[in-house]
N, C-alpha and C positions, 0 to 999 in steps of 0.2 A: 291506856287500855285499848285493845284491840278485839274487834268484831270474832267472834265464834260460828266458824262451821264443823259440821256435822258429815260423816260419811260409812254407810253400813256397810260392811263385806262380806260378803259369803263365798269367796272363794279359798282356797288354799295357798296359794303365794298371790299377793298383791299391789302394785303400784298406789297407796292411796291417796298421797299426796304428793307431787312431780316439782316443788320447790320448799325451799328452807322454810321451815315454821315450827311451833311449838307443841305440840301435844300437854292439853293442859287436861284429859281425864278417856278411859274409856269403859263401857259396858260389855261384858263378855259372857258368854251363855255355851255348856256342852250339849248338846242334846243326845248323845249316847251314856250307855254305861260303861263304859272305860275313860280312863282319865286322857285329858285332851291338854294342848301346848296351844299358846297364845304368845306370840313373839312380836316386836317394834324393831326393824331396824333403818339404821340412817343409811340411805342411797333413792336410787332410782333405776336399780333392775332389781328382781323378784332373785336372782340368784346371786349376790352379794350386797354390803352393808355391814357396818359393825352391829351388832346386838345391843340396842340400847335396853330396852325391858324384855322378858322372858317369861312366864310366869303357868303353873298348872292348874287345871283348873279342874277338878274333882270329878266326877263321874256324874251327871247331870244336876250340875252346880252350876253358880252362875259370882258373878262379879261385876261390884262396881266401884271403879278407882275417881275420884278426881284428885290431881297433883295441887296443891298448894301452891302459891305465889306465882311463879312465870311457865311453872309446867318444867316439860324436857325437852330441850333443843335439837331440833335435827339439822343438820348444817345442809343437806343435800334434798333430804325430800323423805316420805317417811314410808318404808315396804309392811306389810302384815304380811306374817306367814302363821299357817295355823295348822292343826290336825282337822280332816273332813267335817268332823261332827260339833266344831266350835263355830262361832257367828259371834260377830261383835260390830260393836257402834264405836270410832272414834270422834273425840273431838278437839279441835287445832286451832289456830290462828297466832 
């Protein structure tokens, strides 16, 4: 078992986490009326990474995932890239 941290972001491309770890759930929130994009990818610059999760998120809609058993592996570090109007909580270890 391994210790759980937490990291909110509110920007549009993001660095959130800068080595290998697992994403074991996150909360995601639109606050506009147009449907918004909530993206996971594995790296460690804001403009490349493979797309590990992708997901839309309705028009101020909200979501909350946690992953079952070890979560999903990022081999490099883990980027969020989002639409303006999404905010979300990760959380890894």
């Amino acid at each position: 078992m391994t210790n759980l941290t937490s990291r909110y972001i509110t920007t549009v491309a993001s660095v959130a986490v800068d080595h290998p770890t697992r994403i074991r759930g996150f909360n995601v929130a639109n606050a506009k009326n147009a449907l918004g994009v909530f993206e996971l990818r594995d790296g460690t610059a804001t403009s490349t990474g493979e797309s590990k999760i992708k997901i839309n998120i309705n028009a101020d809609g909200s979501l909350d995932t946690y992953l079952a058993d070890e979560g999903v592996r990022f081999e490099s570090g883990v980027v969020v890239s989002t639409t303006a109007s999404v905010f979300s909580t990760i959380y890894f270890g």
